[in-house]
C-alpha positions as CSV (number, residue, x, y, z in Angstrom):
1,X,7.4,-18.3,5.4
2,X,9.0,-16.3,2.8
3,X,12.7,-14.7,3.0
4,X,12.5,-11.9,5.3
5,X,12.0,-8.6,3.6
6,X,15.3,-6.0,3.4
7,X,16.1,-3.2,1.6
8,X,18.8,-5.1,-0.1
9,X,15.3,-7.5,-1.7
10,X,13.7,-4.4,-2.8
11,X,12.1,-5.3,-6.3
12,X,13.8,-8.6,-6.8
13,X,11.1,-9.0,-9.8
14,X,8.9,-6.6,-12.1
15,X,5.4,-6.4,-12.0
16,X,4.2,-6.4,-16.2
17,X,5.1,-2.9,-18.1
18,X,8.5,-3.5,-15.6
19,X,6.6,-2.5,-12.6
20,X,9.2,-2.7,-9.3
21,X,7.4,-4.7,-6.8
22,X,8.0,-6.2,-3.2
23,X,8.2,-9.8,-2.1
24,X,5.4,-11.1,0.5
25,X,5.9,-13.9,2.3
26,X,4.2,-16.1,-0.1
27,X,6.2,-15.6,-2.6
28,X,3.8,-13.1,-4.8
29,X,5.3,-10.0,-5.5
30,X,3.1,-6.7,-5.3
31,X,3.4,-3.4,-7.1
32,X,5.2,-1.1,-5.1
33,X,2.9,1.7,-6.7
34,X,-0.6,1.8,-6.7
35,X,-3.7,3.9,-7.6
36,X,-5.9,4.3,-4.8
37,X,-9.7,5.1,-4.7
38,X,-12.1,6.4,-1.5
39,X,-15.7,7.5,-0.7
40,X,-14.2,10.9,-0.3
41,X,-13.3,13.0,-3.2
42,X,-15.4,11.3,-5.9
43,X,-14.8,8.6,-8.6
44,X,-13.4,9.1,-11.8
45,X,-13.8,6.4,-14.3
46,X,-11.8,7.9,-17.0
47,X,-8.7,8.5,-14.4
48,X,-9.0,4.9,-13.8
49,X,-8.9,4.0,-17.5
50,X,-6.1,6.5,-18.0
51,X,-3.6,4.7,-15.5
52,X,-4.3,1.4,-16.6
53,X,-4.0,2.3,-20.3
54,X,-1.2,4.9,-20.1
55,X,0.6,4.8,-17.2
56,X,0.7,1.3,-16.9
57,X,-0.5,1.2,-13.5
58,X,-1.2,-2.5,-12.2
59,X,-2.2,-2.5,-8.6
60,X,-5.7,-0.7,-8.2
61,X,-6.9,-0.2,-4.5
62,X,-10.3,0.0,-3.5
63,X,-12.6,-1.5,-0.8
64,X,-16.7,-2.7,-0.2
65,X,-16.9,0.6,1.9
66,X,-15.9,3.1,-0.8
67,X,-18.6,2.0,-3.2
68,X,-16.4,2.0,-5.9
69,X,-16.2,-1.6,-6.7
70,X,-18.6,-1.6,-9.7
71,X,-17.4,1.3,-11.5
72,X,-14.0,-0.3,-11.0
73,X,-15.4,-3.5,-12.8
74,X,-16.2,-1.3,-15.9
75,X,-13.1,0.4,-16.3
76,X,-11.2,-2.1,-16.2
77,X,-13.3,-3.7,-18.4
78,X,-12.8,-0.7,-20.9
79,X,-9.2,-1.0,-20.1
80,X,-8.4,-4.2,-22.2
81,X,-5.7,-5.1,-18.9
82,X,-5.5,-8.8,-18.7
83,X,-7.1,-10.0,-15.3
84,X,-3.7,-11.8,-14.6
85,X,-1.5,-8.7,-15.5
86,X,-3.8,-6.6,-12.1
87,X,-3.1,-6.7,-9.1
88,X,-6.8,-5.9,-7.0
89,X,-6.8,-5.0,-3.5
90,X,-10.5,-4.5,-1.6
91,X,-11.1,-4.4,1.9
92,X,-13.7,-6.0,4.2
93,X,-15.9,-3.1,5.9
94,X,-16.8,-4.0,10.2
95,X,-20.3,-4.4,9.2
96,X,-19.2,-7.9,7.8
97,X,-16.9,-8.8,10.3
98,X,-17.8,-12.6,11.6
99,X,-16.5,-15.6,10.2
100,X,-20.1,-16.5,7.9
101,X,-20.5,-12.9,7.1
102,X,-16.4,-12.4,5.8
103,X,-16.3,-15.0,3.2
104,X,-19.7,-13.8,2.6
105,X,-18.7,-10.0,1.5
106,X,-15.6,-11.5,-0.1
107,X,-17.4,-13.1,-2.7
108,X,-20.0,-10.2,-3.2
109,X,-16.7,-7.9,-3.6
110,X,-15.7,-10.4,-6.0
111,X,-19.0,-10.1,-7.9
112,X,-18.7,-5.9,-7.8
113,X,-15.6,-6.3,-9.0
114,X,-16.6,-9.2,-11.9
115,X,-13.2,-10.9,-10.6
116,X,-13.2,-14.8,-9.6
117,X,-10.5,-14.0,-7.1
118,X,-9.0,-11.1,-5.4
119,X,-5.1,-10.8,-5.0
120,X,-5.3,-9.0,-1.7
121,X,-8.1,-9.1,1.2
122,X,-7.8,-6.7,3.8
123,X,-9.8,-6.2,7.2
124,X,-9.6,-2.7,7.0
125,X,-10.3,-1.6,10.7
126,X,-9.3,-3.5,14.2
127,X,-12.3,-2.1,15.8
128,X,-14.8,-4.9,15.5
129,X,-18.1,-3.3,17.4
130,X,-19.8,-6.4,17.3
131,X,-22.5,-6.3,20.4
132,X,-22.0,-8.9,23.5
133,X,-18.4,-9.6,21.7
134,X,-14.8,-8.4,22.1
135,X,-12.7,-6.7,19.5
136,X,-9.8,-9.5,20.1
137,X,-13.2,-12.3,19.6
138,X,-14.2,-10.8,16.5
139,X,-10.8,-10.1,15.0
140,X,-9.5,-13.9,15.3
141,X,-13.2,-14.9,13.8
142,X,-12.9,-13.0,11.5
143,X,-9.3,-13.9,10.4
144,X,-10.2,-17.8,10.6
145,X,-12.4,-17.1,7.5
146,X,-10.0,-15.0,5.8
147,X,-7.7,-17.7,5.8
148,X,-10.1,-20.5,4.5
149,X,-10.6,-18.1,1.7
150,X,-6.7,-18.1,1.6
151,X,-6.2,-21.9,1.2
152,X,-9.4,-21.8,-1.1
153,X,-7.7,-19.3,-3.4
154,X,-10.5,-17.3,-3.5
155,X,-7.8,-14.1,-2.1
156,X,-4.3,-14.7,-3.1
157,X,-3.1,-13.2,-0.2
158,X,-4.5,-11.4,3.0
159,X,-3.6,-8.8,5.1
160,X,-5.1,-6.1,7.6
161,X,-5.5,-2.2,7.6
162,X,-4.7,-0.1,10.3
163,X,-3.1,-2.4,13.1
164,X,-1.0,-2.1,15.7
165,X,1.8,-4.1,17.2
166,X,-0.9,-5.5,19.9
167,X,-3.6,-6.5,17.2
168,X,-1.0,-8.3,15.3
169,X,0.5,-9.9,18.3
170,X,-3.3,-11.0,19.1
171,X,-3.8,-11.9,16.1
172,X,-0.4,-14.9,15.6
173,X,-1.5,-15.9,19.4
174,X,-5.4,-16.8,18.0
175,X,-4.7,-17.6,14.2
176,X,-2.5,-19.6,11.9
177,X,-1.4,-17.4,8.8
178,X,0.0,-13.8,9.6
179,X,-0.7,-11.6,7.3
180,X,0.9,-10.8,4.2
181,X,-0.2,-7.2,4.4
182,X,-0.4,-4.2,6.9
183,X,-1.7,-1.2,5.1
184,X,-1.3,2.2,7.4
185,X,-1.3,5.7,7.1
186,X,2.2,6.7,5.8
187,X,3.7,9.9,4.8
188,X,6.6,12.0,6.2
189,X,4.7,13.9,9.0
190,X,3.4,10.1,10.3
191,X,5.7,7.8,10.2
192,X,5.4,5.0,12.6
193,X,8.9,3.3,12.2
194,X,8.6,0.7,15.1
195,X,5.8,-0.3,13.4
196,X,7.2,-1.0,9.7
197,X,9.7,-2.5,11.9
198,X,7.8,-4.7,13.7
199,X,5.9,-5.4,10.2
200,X,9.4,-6.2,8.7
201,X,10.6,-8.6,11.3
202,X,7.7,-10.5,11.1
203,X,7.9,-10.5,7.1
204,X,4.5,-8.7,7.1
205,X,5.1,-6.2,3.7
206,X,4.2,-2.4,5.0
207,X,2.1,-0.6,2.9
208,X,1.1,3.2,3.2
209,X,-2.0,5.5,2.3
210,X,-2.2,9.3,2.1
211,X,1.3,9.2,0.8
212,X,0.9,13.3,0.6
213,X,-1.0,13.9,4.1
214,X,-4.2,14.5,2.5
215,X,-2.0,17.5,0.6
216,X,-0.6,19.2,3.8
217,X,3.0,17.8,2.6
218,X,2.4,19.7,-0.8
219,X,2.0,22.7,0.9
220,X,5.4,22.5,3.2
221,X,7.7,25.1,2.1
222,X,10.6,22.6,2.6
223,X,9.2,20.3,0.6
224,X,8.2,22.9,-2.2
225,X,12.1,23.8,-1.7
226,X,13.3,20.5,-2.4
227,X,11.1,20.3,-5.4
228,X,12.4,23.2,-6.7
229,X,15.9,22.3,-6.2
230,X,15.3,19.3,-8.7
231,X,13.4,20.0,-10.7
232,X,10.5,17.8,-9.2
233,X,7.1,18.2,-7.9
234,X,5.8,18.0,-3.9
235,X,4.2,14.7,-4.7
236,X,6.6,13.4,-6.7
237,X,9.0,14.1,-3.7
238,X,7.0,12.5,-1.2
239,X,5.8,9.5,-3.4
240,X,9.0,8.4,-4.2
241,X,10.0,9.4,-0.5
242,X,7.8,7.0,0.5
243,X,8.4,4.0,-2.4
244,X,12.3,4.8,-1.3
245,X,11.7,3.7,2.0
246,X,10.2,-0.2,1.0
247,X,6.9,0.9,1.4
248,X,4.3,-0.1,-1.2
249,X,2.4,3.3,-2.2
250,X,-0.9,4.2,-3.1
251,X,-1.8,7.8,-3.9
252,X,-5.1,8.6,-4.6
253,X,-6.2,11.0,-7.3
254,X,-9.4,11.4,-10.0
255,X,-7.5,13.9,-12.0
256,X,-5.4,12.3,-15.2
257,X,-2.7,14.8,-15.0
258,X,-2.1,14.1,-10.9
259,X,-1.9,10.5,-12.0
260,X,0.1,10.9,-14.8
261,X,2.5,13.3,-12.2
262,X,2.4,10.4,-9.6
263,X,3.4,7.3,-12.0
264,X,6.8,9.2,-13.6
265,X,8.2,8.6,-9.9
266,X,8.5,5.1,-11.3
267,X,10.9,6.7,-14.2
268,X,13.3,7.7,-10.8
269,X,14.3,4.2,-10.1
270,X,17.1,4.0,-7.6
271,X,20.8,3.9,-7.9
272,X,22.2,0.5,-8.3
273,X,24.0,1.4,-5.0
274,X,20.8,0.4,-3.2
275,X,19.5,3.1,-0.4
276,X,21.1,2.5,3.2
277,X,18.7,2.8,6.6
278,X,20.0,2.7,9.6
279,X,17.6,3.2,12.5
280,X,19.1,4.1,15.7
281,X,17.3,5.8,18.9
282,X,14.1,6.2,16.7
283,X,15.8,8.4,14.4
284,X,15.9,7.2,10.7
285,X,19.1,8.4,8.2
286,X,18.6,7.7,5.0
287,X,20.3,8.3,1.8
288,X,18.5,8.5,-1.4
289,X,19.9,8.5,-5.1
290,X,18.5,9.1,-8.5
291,X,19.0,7.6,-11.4
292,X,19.4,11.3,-13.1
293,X,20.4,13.3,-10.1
294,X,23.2,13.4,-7.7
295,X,23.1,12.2,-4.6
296,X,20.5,13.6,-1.8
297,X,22.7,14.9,1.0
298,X,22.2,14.3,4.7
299,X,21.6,17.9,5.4
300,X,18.6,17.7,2.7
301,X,16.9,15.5,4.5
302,X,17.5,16.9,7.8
303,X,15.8,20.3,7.0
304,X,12.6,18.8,5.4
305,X,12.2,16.1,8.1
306,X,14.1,17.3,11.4
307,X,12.1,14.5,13.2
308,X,12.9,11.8,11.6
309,X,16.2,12.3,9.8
310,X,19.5,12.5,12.7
């Protein structure tokens, strides 16, 4: 096991371009920004291009059942990026589930995505609905392949999507490697805090999709305030909300400018007085800091996320 995750380790190394990035417990370090794809919304191949070529964007997220893989092997193809400068994350649909058929969708991933190895491998959904078997039976089938393709370096590392505390406990009672990697639904109207910190203690890295609630945050008239005040856009606000908390982020977006938008959060880097959280009774104060603001008061906070911030 790896030295367990703090704010204090937050981006202890750079990703290329000086990308911050997180620590997993195997000692690789992920981008703490990412561009995520999905089945909804459409694909763009020249947004793709556009974040790996300008933006310097180095994590791409996809997964078998977005349908994306193939285009993604062409852009960054196009791209010029250096295999070894990417970090790829796809995710194993239920369909595959089963130990025989996992490391068989890996390596036809793999092949969409003209990659010999993929640095992240995630079983997107606990929900198994395998016939005559339960969900607990298929998950810990399941994650017996993912970590022979672990130890055969065919997936640097390996994770799940959408777990709870009980799958996860299910999962160290039937396996050997926890994951590296819970990937969850994270924004500021759902923010499962025991989770992250059950994800923490167990030096599982916590990382969030729908950063902008499928665009209900940048239509919250607190939010628009705060964005106002700074000078700073809804999404902006909310990725680097999100990235401020420890949690590797990947908005989605098939619109250059958006991504553009969405990448300059990495220009905010925080204070070198690192951000303090303190969680006490399930309510989370933070205190946030930018590199060319002042520093975001309590009360801030408090009117844009009453439920969270004490």
């Amino acid at each position: 096991m790896g030295t367990r995750l703090s704010m204090a380790s937050w981006a202890p190394e750079r990703a290329p371009l000086g990308l911050p990035t997180l620590p997993l417990s195997n000692g690789l370090h992920i981008p703490v920004l990412g561009l995520g794809t999905s089945h909804q919304g459409g694909y763009s191949h020249d947004a793709v291009v556009y974040a790996l070529q300008k933006c310097g964007i180095r994590h791409i997220d996809t997964a078998k059942r977005y349908g994306c893989e193939s285009l993604l092997q062409k852009a960054i193809k196009e791209s010029d990026v250096k295999r070894e400068d990417l970090w790829i994350t796809t995710k194993l649909w239920h369909t595959d589930y089963g130990y025989e058929n996992t490391k068989q969708a890996c390596l036809e991933s793999c092949k969409r995505l003209g990659v010999q190895y993929l640095d992240l491998y995630l079983v997107h959904w606990p929900d198994a609905q395998v016939p005559g078997k339960s969900n607990r039976e298929v998950r810990a089938e399941t994650w017996r392949a993912m970590e022979d393709l672990y130890e055969k370096g065919i997936c640097r590392s390996i994770g799940v999507s959408n777990f709870l505390i009980n799958h996860l406990e299910q999962l160290k009672e039937d396996c050997k490697i926890t994951p590296h990697v819970n990937q969850v639904e994270y924004h500021p109207f759902q923010r499962p805090q025991e989770l992250v910190d059950y994800c923490r203690s167990r030096n599982i890295v916590f990382e969030g999709y729908c950063p902008l609630a499928k665009g209900e945050a940048l239509t919250h008239p607190n939010i628009i305030q705060l964005a106002k005040k700074y000078g700073k856009t809804p999404a902006q606000i909310c990725i680097r909300w999100s990235i401020q908390n420890g949690i590797v982020t990947i908005p989605k977006s098939t619109k250059i400018e958006r991504i553009r938008e969405n990448c300059e959060c990495l220009a905010l880097m925080l204070c070198p007085v690192m951000s303090s959280l303190l969680v006490r009774q399930r309510k989370l104060t933070v205190e946030f800091c930018w590199t060319d603001m002042h520093h975001w008061s309590k009360s801030e906070f408090e009117n844009i996320f009453p439920l969270h911030f004490c």
